[in-house]
N, C-alpha and C positions, 0 to 999 in steps of 0.2 A: 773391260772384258765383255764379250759379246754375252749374253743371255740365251740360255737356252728353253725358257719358260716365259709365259705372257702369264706377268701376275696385276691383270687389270682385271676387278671384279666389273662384270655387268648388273649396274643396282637396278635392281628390276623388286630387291628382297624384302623390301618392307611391304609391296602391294596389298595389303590384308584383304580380304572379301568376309563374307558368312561363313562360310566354312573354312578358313582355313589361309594362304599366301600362295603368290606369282611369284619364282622365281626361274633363275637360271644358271646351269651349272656354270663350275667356275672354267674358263678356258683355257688349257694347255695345248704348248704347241708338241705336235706328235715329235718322238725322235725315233729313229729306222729302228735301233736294236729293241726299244723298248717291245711291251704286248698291252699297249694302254686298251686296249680293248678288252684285257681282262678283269678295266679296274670298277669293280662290282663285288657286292658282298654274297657271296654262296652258301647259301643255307642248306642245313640238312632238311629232312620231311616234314620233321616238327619243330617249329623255329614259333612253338607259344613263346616263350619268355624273348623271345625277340618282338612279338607282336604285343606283349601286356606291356613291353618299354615305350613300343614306338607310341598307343594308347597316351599315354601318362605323359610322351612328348610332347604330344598331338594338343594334349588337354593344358598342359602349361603355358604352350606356345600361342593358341589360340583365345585362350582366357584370359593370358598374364597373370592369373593366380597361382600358387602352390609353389614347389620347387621339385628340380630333375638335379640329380648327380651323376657324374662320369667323372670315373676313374680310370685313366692311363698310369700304367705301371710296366714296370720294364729295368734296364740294366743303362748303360752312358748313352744308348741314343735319347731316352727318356729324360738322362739328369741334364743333358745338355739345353732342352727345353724349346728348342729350334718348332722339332716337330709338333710337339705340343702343343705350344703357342700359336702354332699356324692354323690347328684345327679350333681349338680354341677362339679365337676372333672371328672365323666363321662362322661357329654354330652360336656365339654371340650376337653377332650382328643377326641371327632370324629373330630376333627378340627385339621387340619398342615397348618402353623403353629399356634400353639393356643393360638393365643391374645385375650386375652379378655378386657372388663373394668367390674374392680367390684361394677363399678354403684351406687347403692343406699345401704349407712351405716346409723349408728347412733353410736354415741358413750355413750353406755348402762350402762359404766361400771360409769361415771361421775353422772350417775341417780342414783346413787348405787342399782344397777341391775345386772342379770349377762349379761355377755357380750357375741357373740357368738362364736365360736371358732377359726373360721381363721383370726382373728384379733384382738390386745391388744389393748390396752387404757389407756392410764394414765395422771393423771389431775394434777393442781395446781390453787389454790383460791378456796372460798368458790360459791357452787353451788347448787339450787332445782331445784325440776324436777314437770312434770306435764305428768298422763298419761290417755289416754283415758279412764282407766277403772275407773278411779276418777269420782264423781258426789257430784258437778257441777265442770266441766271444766272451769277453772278461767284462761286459757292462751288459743290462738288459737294453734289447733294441724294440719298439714298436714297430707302426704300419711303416714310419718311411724306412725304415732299416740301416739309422745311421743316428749317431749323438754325439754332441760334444760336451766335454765338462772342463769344469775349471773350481780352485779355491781363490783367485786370485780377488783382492778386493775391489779391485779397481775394472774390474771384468764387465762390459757391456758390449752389444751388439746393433747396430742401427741397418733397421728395412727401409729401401725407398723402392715403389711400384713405379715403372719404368715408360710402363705402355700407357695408350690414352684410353684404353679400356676402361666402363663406369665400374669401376673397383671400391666399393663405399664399404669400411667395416664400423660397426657399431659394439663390437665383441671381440674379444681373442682371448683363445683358450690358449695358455702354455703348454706344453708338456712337455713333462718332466718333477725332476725328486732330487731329495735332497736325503745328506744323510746328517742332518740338525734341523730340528722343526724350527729352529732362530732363521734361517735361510729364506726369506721369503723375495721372489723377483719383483721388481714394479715395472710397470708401463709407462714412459715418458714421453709424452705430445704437448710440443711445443714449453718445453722447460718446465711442466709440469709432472710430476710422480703420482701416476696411478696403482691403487693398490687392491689385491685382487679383493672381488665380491665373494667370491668360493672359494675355497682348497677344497679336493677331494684327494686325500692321500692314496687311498685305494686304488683312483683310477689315475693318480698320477697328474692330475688337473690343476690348474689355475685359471678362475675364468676373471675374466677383467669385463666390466662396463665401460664404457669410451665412448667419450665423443665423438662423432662422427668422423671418421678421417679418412681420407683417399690415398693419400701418397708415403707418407712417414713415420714411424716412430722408431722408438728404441727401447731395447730388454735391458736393466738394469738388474744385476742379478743378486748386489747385494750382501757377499759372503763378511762377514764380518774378520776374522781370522782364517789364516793357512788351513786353519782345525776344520774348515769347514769345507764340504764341497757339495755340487749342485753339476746335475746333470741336468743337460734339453736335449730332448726328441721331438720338436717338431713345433708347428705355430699354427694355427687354426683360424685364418681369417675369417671372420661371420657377420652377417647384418641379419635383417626381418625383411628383406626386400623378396619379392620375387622370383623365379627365373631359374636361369640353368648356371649351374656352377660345373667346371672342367679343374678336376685336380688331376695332379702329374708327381707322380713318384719315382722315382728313379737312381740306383747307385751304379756308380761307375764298376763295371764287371760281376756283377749283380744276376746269379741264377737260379732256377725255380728253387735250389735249394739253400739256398741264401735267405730266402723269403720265412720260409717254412723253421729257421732258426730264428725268426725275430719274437720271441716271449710273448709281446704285448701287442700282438699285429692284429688280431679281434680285438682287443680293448679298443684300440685308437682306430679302427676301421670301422664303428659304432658313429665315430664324430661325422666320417662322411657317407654313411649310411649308403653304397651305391647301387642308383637303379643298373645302373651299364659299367661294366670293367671294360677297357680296351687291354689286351694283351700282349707286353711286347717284349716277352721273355723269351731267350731260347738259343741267342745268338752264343752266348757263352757257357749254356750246355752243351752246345752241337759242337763248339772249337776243341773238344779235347778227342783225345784219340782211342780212346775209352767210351765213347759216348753210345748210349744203349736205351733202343727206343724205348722198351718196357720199362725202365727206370725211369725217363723222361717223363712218358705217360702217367705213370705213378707219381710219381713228386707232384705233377702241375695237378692232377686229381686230388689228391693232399691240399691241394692249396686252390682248389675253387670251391672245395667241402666249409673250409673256412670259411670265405668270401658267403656260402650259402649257410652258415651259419648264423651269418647277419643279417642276411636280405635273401629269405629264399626265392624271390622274385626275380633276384637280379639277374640280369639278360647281359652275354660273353660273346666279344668280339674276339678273334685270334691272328694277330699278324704272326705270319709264315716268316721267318728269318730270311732277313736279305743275302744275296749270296756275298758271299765273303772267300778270301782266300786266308789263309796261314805260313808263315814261315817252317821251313824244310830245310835243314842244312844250310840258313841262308840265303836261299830261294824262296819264292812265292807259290806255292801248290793251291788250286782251289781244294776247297771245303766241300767235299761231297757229301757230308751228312747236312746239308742243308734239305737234298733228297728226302732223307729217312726223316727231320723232324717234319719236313713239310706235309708228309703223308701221316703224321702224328696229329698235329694240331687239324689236319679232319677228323682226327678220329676222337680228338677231345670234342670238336664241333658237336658232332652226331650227339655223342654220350652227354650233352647239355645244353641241349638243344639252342646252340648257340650259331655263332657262322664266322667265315674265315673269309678276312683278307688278304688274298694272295700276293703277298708284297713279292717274291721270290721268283713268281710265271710273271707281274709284272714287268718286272723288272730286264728280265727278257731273257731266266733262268741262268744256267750254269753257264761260269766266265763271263756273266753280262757286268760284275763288276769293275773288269777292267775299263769296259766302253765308257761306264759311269763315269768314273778316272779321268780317263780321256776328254770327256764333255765339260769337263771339270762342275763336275756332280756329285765328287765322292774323294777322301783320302787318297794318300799315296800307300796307305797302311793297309784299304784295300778291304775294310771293315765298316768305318765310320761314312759318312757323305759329309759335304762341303754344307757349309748354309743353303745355301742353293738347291742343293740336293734335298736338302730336309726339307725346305718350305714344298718344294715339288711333290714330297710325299705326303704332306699335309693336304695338300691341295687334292689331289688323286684319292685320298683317303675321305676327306671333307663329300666327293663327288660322289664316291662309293654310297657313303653313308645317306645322302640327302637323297638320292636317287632311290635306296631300298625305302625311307620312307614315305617316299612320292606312292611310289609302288603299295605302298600296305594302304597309302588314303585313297590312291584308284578301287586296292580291293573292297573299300567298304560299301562304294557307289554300288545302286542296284542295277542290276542286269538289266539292259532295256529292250527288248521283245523286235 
């Protein structure tokens, strides 16, 4: 299949000087329907907390000291992990050397779900799941807004890290509870059972010390009888290294008010503390026929109140919903509330002091899904994008982003006379 994207990075990205790196964006090749020329991040007047992030960027990247978080969160294009991933190993690779912790997982594949790409999953005993898009939610959910449980005794889960990303953990917090304090999970590297250093029943914690490990283990969960059961919400990859860590949240059909039912979504948003949220909610508000911008607006206000509850610092990216079409008697109709959220999520922009990716005018607005389609850049379903398509938006998105902080290191330089 011919390519419709050049994904050859030009390494230009490690160059360090005194103040700061040489690089160069990453090159795509234009397509006609596209409006790649709008892919650039649009701040409202006061874009402080965009500017105290890019700071603390600026100072991690160039020191190698400290740590930065970003949080992408969103609905199936988020859980599928495509785009993630792609932004992800970018803003990786501006770091030497590039340790990261890959922070906040789930293991999606156990929910029989799909799983996302830079890492497998595979189970044993019998397990349900529970997700936020359920109603009524009949288990508590955290940050990622999905859990599985099981009594089965024989019950265990095995992670293996996929990419050659420096992914080193030294730590992993469990989450999740049980309802018998006998119930305790261990950690298993390399046929050995590690048992946790902490419980915090409170927060729902198990913190594990571990040997160093890059690629493997597995959750043994330990239920001794049927009598017993044991929920997990999520896995908390961590080390003491340096650097920028990119976590990725995401549940298949997952919207702003899906989020906003998860009980324990400030507790567990605590663990990745973040300086940047990317936002990629919206798509599965806008698809119903009901959908009402002031309610929109409201929920997602609900839900970055949170988010600054934890880090009132923290600096908000908004992708605009890609255009999508819906089924109609059977037919295909576009989604014209892509319109109305699109004018939304500026207006969340503005009110926190945040900026918007116009993924929607990229894209090359209303009915440009189809052309996506066509390039085969996107489903037949006319919603989702092909891999292709995502890694292309990662990329666009990647260019966005480096380019606004190009732009904040130019404004610091003095005006020369």
């Amino acid at each position: 299949m011919k390519r419709y994207i050049i994904l050859i990075l030009i390494i230009c990205r490690l160059g360090f000087s005194g103040d700061g790196f040489s690089r160069e964006l990453l090159p795509v090749e234009d397509l006609k329907f596209t409006n790649f020329s709008s892919d650039t991040l649009f701040f409202d007047k006061d874009s402080s907390l965009l500017n105290v992030f890019f700071a603390r960027y600026d100072s991690v990247l160039t020191s190698q000291t400290g740590n930065i978080n970003v949080l992408h969160i969103g609905g199936s294009h988020v859980q599928a992990g495509v785009m993630s991933q792609q932004i992800r190993k970018h803003m990786l690779s501006d770091f030497f050397p590039p340790y990261a912790r890959r922070g906040m997982i789930f293991p999606y594949r156990v929910a029989k779900t799909n799983n996302p790409i830079d890492y497998k999953v595979t189970y044993k005993g019998e397990w349900k799941a529970v997700r936020n898009v359920q109603n009524p939610i009949f288990r508590p959910l955290g940050l990622t807004g999905i859990c599985v449980y099981t009594n089965d005794t024989l019950a265990k889960i095995a992670v293996k890290l996929k990419d050659s990303l420096s992914f080193v953990s030294q730590k992993i917090c469990l989450l999740g509870f049980s309802d018998s304090s006998l119930v305790v999970p261990s950690i298993v590297i390399d046929s050995i059972d590690y048992q946790p250093t902490e419980i915090d029943t409170v927060l729902r914690r198990y913190t594990y010390d571990i040997p160093s490990v890059s690629s493997e283990f597995s959750v043994k969960i330990n239920c001794r009888d049927s009598s017993q059961l044991f929920t997990l919400t999520g896995l908390f990859l961590d080390n003491d290294y340096p650097g920028l860590s990119f976590h990725s949240i995401g549940v298949n059909g997952a919207s702003v008010p899906s989020y906003l039912n998860c009980e324990y979504f400030e507790e567990d948003l605590e663990l990745v503390h973040p300086d940047l949220v990317i936002f990629g909610i919206g798509i599965n508000d806008a698809a119903s026929v009901r959908f009402n911008a002031c309610d929109f607006q409201s929920s997602y206000q609900q839900l970055i109140d949170k988010i600054k509850n934890v880090n009132p610092d923290c600096a908000f990216i908004f992708i605009t919903n890609n255009d999508s079409y819906r089924k109609v008697r059977g037919k295909f109709v576009v989604n014209k509330n892509a319109l109305i959220a699109q004018e939304t999520f500026y207006a969340l922009a503005e009110a926190n002091k945040g900026a918007v990716w116009d993924q929607f005018d990229i894209m090359g607005g209303l009915k440009s899904m189809y052309q996506w389609k066509s390039a085969r850049l996107a489903k037949p379903d006319r919603v989702h994008f092909t891999d292709a398509g995502y890694e292309l938006i990662g990329d666009l998105f990647y260019n966005a982003f480096i380019s606004a902080y190009l732009n904040y290191k130019e404004s610091l330089k003095p005006e020369t006379k």
